[in-house]
Each structure stands twice: as structure tokens, then as C-alpha cells.
C-alpha positions in Angstrom: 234.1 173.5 167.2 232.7 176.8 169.1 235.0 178.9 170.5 234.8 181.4 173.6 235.2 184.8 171.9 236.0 186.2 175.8 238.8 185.0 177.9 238.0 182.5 181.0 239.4 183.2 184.4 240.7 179.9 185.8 242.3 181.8 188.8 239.3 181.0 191.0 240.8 177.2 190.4 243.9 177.9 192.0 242.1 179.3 194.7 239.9 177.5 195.4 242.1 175.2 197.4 242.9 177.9 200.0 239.4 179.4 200.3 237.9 178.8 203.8 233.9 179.2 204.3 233.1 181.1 207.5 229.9 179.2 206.9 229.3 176.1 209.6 226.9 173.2 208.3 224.0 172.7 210.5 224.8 169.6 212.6 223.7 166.0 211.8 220.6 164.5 212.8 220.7 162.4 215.9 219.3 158.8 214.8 216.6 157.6 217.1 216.4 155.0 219.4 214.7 152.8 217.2 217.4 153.1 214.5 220.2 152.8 216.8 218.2 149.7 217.6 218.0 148.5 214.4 222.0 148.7 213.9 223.2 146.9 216.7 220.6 143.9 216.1 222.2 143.9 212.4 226.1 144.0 213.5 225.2 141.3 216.3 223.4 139.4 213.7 226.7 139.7 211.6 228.9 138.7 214.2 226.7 135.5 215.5 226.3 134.5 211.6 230.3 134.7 211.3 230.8 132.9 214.7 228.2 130.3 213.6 229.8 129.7 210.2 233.2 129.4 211.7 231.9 126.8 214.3 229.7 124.5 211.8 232.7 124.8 209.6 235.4 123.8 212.2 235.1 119.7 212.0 235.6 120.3 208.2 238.5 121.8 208.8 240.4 119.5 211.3 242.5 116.5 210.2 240.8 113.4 210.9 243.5 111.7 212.8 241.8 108.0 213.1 241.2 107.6 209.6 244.9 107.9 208.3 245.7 105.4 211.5 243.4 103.3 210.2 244.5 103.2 206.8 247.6 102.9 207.5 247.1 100.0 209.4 245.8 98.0 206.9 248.5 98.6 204.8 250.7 97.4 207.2 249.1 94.2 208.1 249.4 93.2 203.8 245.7 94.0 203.0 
């Protein structure tokens, strides 16, 4: 393998952790009206698909009460 004749400084790594910048990023872009549009169509479109789901799904989900009478009336009666 190559080898580094000269030695590396890794002290910069243990600094680098305390280094501060005195440098501020320039501020993010304020999303237009048509964007902010755009993402409160999608999360209501989320939230009416979930609600939607959870209501078509909600007779699947219950116990059918008059079928197990049913049943169980039959049973009774020697049929």
C-alpha cells in the first residue's frame, strides 16, 4: 500500500466540534401561494382518504349480532 511520507494533522477533527461559523445562511425561500395551495389540498386529500377508508371499512369490522342469534337458534330448536 502507499504510504504518506508527511505526518497528517487530525487536530482540526477534534475541533471541529467546537468551531462556530460567524457566517449566517441566507434565509429560506418563502413558498408561494400556489405551493402552499398545493400542500394543504394533498394533507386534506390524506386525511378524507383515511376518514373514507375507516368509514367503508367500519361494517366489516362490527360483529354481526343477528347472524350468531340466528344460528344459534336453530340449533336450539334440533335443526
Amino acid at each position: 500500500m502507499f504510504r504518506r511520507r508527511e505526518p497528517v494533522p487530525f487536530a482540526f477533527l477534534a475541533e471541529a466540534d467546537r468551531f462556530r461559523s460567524n457566517v449566517t445562511p441566507p434565509p429560506g425561500e418563502r413558498a408561494s401561494f400556489h405551493q402552499m395551495a398545493g400542500r394543504w389540498l394533498l394533507g386534506v386529500t390524506i386525511v378524507a382518504g383515511l376518514v373514507g377508508a375507516l368509514v367503508i371499512g367500519m361494517p366489516a369490522l362490527s360483529l354481526d349480532h343477528s347472524a350468531t342469534q340466528r344460528q344459534q337458534s336453530q340449533a336450539s330448536q334440533g335443526r
